[in-house]
NUKE-887498 format. One line per field, with one value per residue (C-alpha): residue number from 1; residue in one letter; x, y, z. Coordinates in steps of 0.5 Angstrom, whole numbers, plus 500, padded with zeros to 3 digits. Example, Ala and Ser with C-alpha at 12.3 -4.5 7.8 and 13.67 -1.06 7.14 Angstrom:
resi = 1,2
resn = A,S
x = 525,527
y = 491,498
z = 516,514
//
This chain:
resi = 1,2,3,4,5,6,7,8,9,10,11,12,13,14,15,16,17,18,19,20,21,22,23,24,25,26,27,28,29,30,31,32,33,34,35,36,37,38,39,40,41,42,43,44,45,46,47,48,49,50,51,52,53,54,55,56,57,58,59,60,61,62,63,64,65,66,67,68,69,70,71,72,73,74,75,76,77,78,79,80,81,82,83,84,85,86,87,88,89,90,91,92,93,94,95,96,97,98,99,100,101,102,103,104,105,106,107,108,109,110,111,112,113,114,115,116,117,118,119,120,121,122,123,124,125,126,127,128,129,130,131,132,133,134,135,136,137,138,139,140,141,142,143,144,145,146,147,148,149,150,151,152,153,154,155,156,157,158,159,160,161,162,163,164,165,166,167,168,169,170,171,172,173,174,175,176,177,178,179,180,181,182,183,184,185,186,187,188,189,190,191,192,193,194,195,196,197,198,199,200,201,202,203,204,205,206,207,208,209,210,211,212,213,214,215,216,217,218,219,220,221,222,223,224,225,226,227,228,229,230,231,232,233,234,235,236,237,238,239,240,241,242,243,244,245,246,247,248,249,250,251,252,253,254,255,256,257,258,259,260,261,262,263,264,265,266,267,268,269,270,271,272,273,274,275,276,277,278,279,280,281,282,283,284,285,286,287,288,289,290,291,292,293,294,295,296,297,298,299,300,301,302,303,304,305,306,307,308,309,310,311,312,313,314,315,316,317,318,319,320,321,322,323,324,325,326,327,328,329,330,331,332,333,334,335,336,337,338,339,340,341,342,343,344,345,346,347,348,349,350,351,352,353,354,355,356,357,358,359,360,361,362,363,364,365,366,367,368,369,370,371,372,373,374,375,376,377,378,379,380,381,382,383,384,385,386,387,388,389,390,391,392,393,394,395,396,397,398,399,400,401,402,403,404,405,406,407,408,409,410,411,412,413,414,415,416,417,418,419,420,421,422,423,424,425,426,427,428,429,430,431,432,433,434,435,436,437,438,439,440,441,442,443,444,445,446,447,448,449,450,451,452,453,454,455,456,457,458,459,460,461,462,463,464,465,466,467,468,469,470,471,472,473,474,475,476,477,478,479,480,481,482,483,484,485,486,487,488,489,490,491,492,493,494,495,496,497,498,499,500,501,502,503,504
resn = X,X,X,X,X,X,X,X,X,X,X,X,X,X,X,X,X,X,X,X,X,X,X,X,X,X,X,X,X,X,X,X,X,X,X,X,X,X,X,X,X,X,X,X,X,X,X,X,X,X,X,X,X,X,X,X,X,X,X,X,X,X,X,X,X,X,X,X,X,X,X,X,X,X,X,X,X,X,X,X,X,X,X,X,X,X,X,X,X,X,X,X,X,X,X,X,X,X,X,X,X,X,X,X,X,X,X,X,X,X,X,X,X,X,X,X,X,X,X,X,X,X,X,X,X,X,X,X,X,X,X,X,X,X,X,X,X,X,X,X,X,X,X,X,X,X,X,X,X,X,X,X,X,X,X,X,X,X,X,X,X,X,X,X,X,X,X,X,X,X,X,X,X,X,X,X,X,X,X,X,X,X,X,X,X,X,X,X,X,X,X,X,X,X,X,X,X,X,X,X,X,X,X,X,X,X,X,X,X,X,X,X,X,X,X,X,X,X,X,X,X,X,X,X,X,X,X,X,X,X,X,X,X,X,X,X,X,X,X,X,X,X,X,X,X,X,X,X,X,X,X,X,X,X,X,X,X,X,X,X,X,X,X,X,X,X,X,X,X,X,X,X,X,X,X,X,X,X,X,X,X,X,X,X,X,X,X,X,X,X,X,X,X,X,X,X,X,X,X,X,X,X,X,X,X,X,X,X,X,X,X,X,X,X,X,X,X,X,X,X,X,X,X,X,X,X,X,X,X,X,X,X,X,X,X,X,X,X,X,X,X,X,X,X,X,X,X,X,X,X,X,X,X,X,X,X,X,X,X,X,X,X,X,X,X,X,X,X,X,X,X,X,X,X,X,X,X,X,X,X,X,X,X,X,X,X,X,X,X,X,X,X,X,X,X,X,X,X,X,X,X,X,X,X,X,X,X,X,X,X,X,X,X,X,X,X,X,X,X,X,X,X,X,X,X,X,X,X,X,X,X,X,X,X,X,X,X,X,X,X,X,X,X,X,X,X,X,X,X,X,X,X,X,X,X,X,X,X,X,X,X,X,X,X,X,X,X,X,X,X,X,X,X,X,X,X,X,X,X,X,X,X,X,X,X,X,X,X,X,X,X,X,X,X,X,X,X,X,X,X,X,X,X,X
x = 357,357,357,350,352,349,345,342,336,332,325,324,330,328,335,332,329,333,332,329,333,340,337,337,341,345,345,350,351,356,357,350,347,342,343,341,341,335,332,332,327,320,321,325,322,324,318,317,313,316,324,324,325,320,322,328,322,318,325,326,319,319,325,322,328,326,331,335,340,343,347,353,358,363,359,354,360,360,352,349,341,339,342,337,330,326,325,330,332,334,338,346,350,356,363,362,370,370,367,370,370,364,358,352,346,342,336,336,335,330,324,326,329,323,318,324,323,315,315,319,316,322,324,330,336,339,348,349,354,359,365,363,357,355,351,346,345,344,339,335,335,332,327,326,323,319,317,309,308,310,318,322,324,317,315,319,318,310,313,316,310,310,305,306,311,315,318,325,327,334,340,346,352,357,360,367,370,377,377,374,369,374,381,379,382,376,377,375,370,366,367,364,358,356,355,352,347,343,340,338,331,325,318,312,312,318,322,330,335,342,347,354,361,364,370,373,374,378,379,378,380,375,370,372,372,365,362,367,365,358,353,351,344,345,342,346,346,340,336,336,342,346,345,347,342,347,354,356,362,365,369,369,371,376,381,388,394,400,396,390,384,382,378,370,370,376,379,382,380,386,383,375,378,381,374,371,375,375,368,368,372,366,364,370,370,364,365,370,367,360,365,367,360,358,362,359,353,351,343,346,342,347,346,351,349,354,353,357,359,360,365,370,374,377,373,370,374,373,368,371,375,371,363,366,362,363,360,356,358,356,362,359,352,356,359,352,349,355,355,348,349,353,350,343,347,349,343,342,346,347,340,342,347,346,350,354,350,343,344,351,356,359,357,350,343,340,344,342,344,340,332,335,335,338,338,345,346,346,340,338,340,338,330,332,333,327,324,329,326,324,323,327,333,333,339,343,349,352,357,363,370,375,376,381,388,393,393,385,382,373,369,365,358,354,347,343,336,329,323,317,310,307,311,314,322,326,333,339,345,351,356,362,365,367,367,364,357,353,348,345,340,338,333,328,329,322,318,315,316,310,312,318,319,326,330,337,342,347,352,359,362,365,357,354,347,348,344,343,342,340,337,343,343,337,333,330,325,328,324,329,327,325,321,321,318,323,328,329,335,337,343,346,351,357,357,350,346,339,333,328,321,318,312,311
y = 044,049,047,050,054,052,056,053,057,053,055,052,055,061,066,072,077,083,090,095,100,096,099,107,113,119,126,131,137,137,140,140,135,139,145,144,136,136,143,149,153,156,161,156,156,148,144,144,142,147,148,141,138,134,130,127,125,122,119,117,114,109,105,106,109,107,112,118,120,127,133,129,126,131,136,134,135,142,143,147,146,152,156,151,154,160,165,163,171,171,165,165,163,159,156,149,148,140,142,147,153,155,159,155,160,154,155,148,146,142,143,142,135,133,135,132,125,126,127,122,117,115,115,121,119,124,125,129,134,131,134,141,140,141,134,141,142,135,134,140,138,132,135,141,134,130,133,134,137,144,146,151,146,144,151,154,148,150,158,155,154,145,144,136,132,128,121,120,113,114,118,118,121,124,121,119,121,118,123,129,129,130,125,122,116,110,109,117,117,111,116,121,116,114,122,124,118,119,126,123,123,118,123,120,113,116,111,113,107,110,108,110,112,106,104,106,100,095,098,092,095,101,095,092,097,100,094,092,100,102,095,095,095,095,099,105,106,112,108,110,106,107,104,103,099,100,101,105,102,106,104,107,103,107,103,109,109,114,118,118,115,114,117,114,114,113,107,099,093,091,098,095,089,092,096,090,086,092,093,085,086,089,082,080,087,086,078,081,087,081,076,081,084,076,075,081,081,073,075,081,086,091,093,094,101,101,108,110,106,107,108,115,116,123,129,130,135,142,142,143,139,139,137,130,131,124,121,113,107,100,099,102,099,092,095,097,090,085,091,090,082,082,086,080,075,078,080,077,083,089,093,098,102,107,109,116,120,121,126,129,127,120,115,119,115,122,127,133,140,146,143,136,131,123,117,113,106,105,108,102,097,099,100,092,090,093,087,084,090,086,079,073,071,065,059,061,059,060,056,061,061,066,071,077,079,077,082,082,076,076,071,071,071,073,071,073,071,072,071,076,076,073,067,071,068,074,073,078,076,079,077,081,078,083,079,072,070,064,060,058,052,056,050,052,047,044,049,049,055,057,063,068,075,078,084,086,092,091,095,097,097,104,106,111,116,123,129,129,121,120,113,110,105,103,096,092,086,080,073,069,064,056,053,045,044,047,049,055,056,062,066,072,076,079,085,086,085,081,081,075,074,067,065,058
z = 453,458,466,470,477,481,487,493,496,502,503,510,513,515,519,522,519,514,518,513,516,513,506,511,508,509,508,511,510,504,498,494,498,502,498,491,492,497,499,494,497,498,493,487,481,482,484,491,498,503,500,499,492,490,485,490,495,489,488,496,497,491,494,500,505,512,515,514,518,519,520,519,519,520,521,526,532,529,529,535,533,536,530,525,528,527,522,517,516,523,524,525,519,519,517,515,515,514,508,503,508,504,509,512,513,517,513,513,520,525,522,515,516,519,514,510,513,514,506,505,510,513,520,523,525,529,530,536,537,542,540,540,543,551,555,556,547,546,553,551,543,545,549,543,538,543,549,549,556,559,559,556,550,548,549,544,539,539,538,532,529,531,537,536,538,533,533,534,534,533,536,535,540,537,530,528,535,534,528,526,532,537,536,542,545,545,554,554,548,553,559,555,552,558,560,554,553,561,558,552,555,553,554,553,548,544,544,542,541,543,538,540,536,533,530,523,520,523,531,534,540,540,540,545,550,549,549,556,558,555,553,561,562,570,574,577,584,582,579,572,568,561,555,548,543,538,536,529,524,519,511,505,499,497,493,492,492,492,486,489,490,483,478,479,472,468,471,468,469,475,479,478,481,487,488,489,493,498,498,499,506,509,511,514,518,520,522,526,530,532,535,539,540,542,547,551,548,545,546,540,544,541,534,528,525,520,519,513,506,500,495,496,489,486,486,479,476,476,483,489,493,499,495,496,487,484,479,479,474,474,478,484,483,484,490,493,491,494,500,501,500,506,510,509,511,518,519,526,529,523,525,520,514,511,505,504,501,499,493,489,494,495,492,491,488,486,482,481,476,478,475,472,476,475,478,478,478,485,486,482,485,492,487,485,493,496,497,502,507,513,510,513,511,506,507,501,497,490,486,484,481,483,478,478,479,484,488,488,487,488,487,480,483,489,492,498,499,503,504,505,510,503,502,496,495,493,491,488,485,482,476,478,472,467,460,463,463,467,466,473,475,482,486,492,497,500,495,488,485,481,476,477,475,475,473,470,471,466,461,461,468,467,465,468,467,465,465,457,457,464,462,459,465,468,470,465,464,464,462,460,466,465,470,472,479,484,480,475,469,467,464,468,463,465,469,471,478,477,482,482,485,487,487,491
//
């Protein structure tokens, strides 16, 4: 007879509570992202509120997207927002030379973001422009959002057609400047933080949390300088202070080699494995990064933004380099739901992540082509863990094997779990077992569970939702539970992704 795994959950201890913004996302624009992806048009024969898609915000609202973060990426170190407002057929176009050298006509702008989070009932989070940017633009910008009196800014916002400030709880100065924000050195970049930050204003009750440029990947050393340089809430000699409420990471996984990055379709087993086990060392990354952040900040004042994840493979043939197109498969979804997984775990000092990127770049939830639209795997997973937005944090662990290559081994399952306001236990587990099935005995310390609802994500893993079958991946109702007292037994086939729901 097969051995039980066995999961552990302790419904009496409680760790803190999992942000919702942990569950955020990301639109740039990139390639078809905002264009096509999210805004078509007022005058689009695709259904519309005001340009914006409305098949994509019913998509957005139902997993419940706490917050969308934008311009970019890249693109916001070259985004000047006086371009972005007034009449359309008046505003400047551009060169978006990041991103396929292809022509940026600014219709999308301030305003449509905004009616874009207001649809979607998100919160904005705004990237600055640092490297190209003046400390006046970004000043005047925010003044433009969230000054309700009397001043130049406010005045030409309520000229544009919006009398009423909006919100703008999040704002980001500068992006990636180590790379493609300004190739800058971490002790200039502080400098600059420091600058840039003190005219990022707070008017009224808006209160914005200051998230600064962090590290890519494993830069310990420009963690350690902003948070030696930039983490001070101190008074200055003037009265006012500098601060940082949080500090952004960035890591795609993006398992390549001398040929490439690989396909996000047509991949073997030993490339599957490598995905998952570069996905699996964000935990490390982000264990790493927090010591350094606690020895300056052990009250965790400073948040991780972990800002951009997500996987990064080939460009689909035939699309353009620069749109960043790729397909989604179940490989992806396992490496949303372990990513997510982790990101639970450190819950005590991540704040927020968003995944790169919201619509047709990356590893997208939404794809779309002209009136069609569909939801990936990933989106999936994201639908299936919504439950965990600001729940606390369960003590959990699972029994696992090692599976994998020599080169890239991952344990074969992984577990996080919470508990919401109304006492209901939400746990989500991944068989990342391409061939093997469990049987799994899950026991709920200190409670007794009274009924379990559960679903499954599963298929092959190179599986994948396209236009003409836009179904072919997709949860499913799962009631293969027995229940006795605290414990639950169950059967997790390979490959899959299961969400449950205690009532205790």
């Amino acid at each position: 007879m097969k051995a039980l795994r066995k999961i552990l959950i302790d419904g009496t201890k409680k760790g803190e509570t999992i942000s919702k913004n942990i569950y955020g996302h990301f639109a740039e624009h990139l390639g078809r992202c905002i264009y096509e992806g999210i805004f078509v048009g007022k005058d689009s024969p695709i259904p519309n509120v005001n340009g914006i898609r409305t098949d994509v915000v019913e998509a957005l609202r139902h997993i419940k997207v706490p917050v969308l973060r934008w311009p970019g990426g890249c693109f916001a170190d070259e985004y000047h927002w006086m371009d972005g407002i007034g009449p359309q057929e008046q505003r400047k176009t551009m060169i978006n030379t990041h991103w396929g050298g292809v022509v940026e006509d600014n219709s999308f702008g301030t305003h449509e973001f905004m009616e874009l989070c207001e649809q979607v009932g998100c919160a904005p989070f705004i990237s600055g422009n640092v490297g190209s940017g003046t400390v006046r633009e970004m000043s005047d910008w925010v003044e433009y959002m969230t000054f309700d009196g009397v001043s130049p800014m406010a005045d030409l916002r309520r000229a544009n057609g919006r009398e009423e400030p909006w919100e703008v709880p999040f704002f980001g100065v500068g992006n990636e400047s180590w790379g493609c924000g300004g190739n800058m050195c971490a002790d200039y970049y502080a400098l600059l933080y420091r600058h840039y930050q003190t005219y990022v204003r707070e008017y009224g009750g808006n209160k914005i949390a200051k998230i600064a440029c962090g590290p890519n990947i494993d830069d310990y050393n420009w963690t350690e300088v902003m948070m030696n340089r930039c983490h001070s809430r101190e008074p200055l000699i003037n009265g006012l202070n500098y601060r940082m409420d949080g500090l952004s990471l960035h890591y795609y996984t993006s398992p390549g080699g001398p040929e490439g990055r690989g396909s996000a379709e047509d991949f073997d087993t030993g490339k599957y494995y490598h995905t998952i086990h570069d996905a699996l060392r964000m935990n490390e990354l982000v264990v790493k990064h927090s010591a350094i952040m606690d020895g300056f900040d052990p009250e965790k004042r400073v948040g991780l933004v972990v800002d951009e994840w997500g996987t990064w493979f080939d460009v689909q043939e035939g699309t353009n380099p620069g749109f960043l197109y790729q397909q989604n498969t179940m490989r992806d979804a396992l490496v949303a739901a372990v990513t997510l997984n982790i990101f639970n775990s450190h819950c005590d000092r991540i704040t927020m992540a968003n995944i790169a990127q919201t619509v047709n770049v990356l590893q997208s939830v939404i794809l779309t082509q002209g009136e069609k639209m569909l939801l990936t795997p990933t989106y999936h997973v994201f639908d299936m863990y919504k439950g965990h937005q600001d729940a606390s944090l369960l003590e959990s662990s699972v029994e696992t094997n090692t599976i994998g290559t020599d080169a890239f081994s991952i344990p074969d399952l992984h577990l996080s779990a919470s508990q919401t306001k109304d006492g209901v236990i939400h746990f989500t587990l991944a068989n990342l077992s391409l061939d093997i099935a469990h049987d799994v005995s899950c026991q709920v310390g200190g409670q007794t569970v009274k009924s379990a609802m559960a679903r499954i994500l599963t298929g092959d893993v190179d599986a994948k939702n396209e236009f003409d079958a836009t179904d072919r991946v997709k949860p499913e109702c799962f009631d293969d539970i027995t229940i006795s007292g605290d414990h639950l037994q169950f059967n997790i086939p390979p490959c899959a992704v299961m969400e449950f729901q205690l009532h205790v």
